[in-house]
N, C-alpha and C positions, 0 to 999 in steps of 0.2 A: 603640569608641564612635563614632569618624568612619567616618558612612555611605559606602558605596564603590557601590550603585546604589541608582537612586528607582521606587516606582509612588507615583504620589499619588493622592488622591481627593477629590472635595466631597461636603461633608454636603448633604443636601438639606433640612434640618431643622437649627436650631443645636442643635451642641451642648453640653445646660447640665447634665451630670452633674456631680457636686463631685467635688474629689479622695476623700474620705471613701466616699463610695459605689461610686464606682469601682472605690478599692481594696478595698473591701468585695465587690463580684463578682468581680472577678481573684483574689482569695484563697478564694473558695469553688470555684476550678478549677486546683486548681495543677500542675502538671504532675511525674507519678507515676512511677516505672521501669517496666519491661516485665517482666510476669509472665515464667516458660518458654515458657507455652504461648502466651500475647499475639504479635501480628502491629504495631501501632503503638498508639502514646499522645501523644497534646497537650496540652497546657497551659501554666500560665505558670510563669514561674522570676524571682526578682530581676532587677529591669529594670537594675539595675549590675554583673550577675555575680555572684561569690564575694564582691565586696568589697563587695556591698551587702544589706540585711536588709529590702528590701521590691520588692512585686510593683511597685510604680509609685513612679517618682521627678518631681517636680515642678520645673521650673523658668523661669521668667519664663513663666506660665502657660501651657506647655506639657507635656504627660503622655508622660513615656517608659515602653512596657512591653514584654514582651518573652517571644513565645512558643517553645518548647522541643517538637519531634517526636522520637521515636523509633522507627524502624520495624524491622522484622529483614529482611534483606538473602537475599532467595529467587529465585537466578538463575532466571529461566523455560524458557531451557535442560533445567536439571537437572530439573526437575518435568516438560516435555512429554515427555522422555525416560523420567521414571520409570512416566507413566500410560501411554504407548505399550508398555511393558512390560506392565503388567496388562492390558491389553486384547487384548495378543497371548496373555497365559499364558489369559484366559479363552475365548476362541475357539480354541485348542487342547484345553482342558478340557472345553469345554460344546457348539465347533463351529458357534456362531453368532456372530457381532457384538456390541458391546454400545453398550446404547442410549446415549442423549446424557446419562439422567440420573444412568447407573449410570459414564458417566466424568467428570462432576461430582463425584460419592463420593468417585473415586479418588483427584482431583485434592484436594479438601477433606480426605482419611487422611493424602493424601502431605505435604500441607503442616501438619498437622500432627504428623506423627513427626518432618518436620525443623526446626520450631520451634527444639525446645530447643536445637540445635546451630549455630544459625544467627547470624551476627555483626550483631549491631546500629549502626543509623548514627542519630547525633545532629546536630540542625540548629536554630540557633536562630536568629529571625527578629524584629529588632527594629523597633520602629515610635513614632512618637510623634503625639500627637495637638494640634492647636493651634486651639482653641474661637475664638477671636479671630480667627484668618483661614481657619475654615470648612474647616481639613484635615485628612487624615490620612496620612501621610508613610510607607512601609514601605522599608526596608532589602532590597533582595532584588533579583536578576538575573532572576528566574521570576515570571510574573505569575500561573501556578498559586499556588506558593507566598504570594505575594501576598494574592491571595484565599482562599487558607486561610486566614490570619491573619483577615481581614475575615470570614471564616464564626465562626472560634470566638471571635471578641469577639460578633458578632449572637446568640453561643448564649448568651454570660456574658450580657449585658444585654437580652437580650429582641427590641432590634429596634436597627438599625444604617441607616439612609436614607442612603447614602452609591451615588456613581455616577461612570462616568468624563468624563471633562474630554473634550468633543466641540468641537473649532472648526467654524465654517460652511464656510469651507476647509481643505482637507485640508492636512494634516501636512504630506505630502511634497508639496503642489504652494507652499505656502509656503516651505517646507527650499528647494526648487528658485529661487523667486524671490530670495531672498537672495541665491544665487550667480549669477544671470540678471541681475536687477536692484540688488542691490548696497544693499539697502533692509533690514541689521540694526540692529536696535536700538545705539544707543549705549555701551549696555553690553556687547553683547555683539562677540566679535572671530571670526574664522573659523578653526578651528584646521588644521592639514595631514591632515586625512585623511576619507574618504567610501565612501560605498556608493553606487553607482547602479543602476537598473534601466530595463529599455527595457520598453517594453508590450507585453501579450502574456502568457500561461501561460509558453511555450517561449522570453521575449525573453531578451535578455543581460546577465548580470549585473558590473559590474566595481567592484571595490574600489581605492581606491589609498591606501596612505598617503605620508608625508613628501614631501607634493606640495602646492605654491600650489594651492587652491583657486581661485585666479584666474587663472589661467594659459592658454592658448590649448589648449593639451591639455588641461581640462578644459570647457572650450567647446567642444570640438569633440564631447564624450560630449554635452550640453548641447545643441548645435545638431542631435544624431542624434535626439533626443527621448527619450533618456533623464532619468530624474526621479531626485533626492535619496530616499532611504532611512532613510540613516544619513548623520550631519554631528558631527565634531567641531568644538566650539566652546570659549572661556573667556570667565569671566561676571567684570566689576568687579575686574578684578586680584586674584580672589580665590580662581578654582576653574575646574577644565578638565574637560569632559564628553563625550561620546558621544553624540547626540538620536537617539532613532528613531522612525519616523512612528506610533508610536502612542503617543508624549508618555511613552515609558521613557527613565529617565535612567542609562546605563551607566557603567563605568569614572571613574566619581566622584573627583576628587582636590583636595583641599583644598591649595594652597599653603602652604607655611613660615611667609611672613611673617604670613598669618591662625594658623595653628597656636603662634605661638612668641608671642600675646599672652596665652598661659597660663603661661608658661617661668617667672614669678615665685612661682608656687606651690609652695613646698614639696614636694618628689618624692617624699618620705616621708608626706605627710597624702593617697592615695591618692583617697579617697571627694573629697577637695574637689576634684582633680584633677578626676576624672571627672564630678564634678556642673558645674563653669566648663567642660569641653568642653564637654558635653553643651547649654549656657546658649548656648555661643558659636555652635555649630553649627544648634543648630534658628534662633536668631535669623538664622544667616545665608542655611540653606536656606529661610528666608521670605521675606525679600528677594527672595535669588534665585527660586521659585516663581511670586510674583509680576509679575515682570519678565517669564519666559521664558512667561508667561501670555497677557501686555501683547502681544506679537509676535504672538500668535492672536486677539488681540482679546476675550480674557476674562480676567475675574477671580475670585477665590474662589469668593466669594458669587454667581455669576453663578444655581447653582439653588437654591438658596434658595428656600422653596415661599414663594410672596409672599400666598397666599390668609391 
């Protein structure tokens, strides 16, 4: 249930679907197994897991839901191997080459004879939505994946006005000012580790961790004009992150003392368990959101169509 990375996104239009109708299109896509012969499948699955009995769970009006892939696992290896075989058996057979469309065929027969034998991988990818402060929140290290999620909600509801979060200055020349100029926000602390890069296609790259970010060695990356990438930080004595210049939130870790103001819940009432995480967490990745927003000079609602 505790999210472990962020993409977020704003609407650019509020969003005023009810829970009712929501769950009324998430339930008309739910997400199906894979025939033999099928290649992948999407959809949704209980947004609480095994322990819960609907596609959308609601709480302090934010919508948790939760899409489910399936794909079958066809190393490309094996397949450029098996049509370089047909292609050689037909230029000994026939003594010509063959064309580009007839090793398209091969390629489309091959992967289908190995279908059925083929081991499938499951991935599911949670997300919640919070109408009130114009977001939507995905759980995911891939910002493909990411926008998969954002594709097959825009397919359930018709149309999705959702876009990324763009500061007037860049990511990484702000990430760099912080540790240049010493100008982070009050809630946030600088954690011991970073990404640098110098400019240039070909510049050079140095990572360090379990290092003072303020430290003379890292001034002196700083003074060579190498810029911030990646910056670990912690937000309100509450959670420690990974920032990287394109406003992904990595390696996500929620502290104890925030996680253990659920510890009075009954271990055995499962569902209530995970409905007060679920309450505790989106309320807090909202705060935090908006905070680490504040530092670029934006907010939610910044697109918001105003016409």
């Amino acid at each position: 249930m505790w999210f472990k990375n962020l993409y977020f996104f704003a609407f650019t239009r509020p969003f005023e679907w009810s829970e009712q109708d929501l769950e009324k299109h998430l339930s008309e896509h739910l997400f199906t197994p894979l025939g033999s012969t099928e290649i992948a499948h999407f959809g949704w699955v209980n947004a609480l897991g095994k322990h819960g009995d609907s596609v959308l769970h609601h709480a302090n009006g934010n919508f948790l839901i939760c899409a489910r892939k399936e794909e079958k696992i066809l190393p490309a290896p094996v397949i450029k191997d098996m049509v370089e075989e047909k292609v050689n058996l037909l230029e000994q057979e026939q003594g010509r080459g063959a064309t580009k469309k007839e090793k398209e065929q091969f390629k489309e027969d091959i992967i289908f004879e190995l279908l059925p034998r083929a081991f499938s991988r499951i991935t599911d990818t949670h997300a919640y939505i919070s109408p009130a402060n114009n977001i939507i929140v995905i759980n995911s290290s891939s910002r493909g994946k990411a926008e998969d999620l954002l594709a097959l909600l825009r397919k359930v509801l018709g149309t999705l006005p959702v876009t990324s979060f763009q500061p007037e200055v860049g990511v990484d020349e702000t990430m760099t000012d912080w540790l240049t100029e010493r100008n982070l926000g009050a809630n946030f602390q600088l954690g011991m580790e970073a990404e640098f890069n110098a400019l240039g296609d070909d510049g050079a790259v140095v990572r360090v961790k379990n290092q003072d970010l303020t430290s003379d060695e890292i001034n002196a990356h700083l003074d060579a004009d190498k810029y911030v990438v990646k910056v670990s930080l912690e937000w309100d004595e509450s959670l420690s992150f990974i920032l990287c210049d394109d406003l992904a939130v990595k390696r996500l870790k929620f502290y104890d003392v925030l996680q253990e103001q659920n510890d009075d819940i009954d271990s055995d009432d499962i569902l209530a368990k995970l409905d007060a995480d679920f309450a505790l967490m989106s309320g807090e990745l909202n705060r935090f959101i908006t905070d680490l927003l504040a530092e670029f000079s934006l907010k939610t609602t910044d697109y918001l169509d105003k016409d």
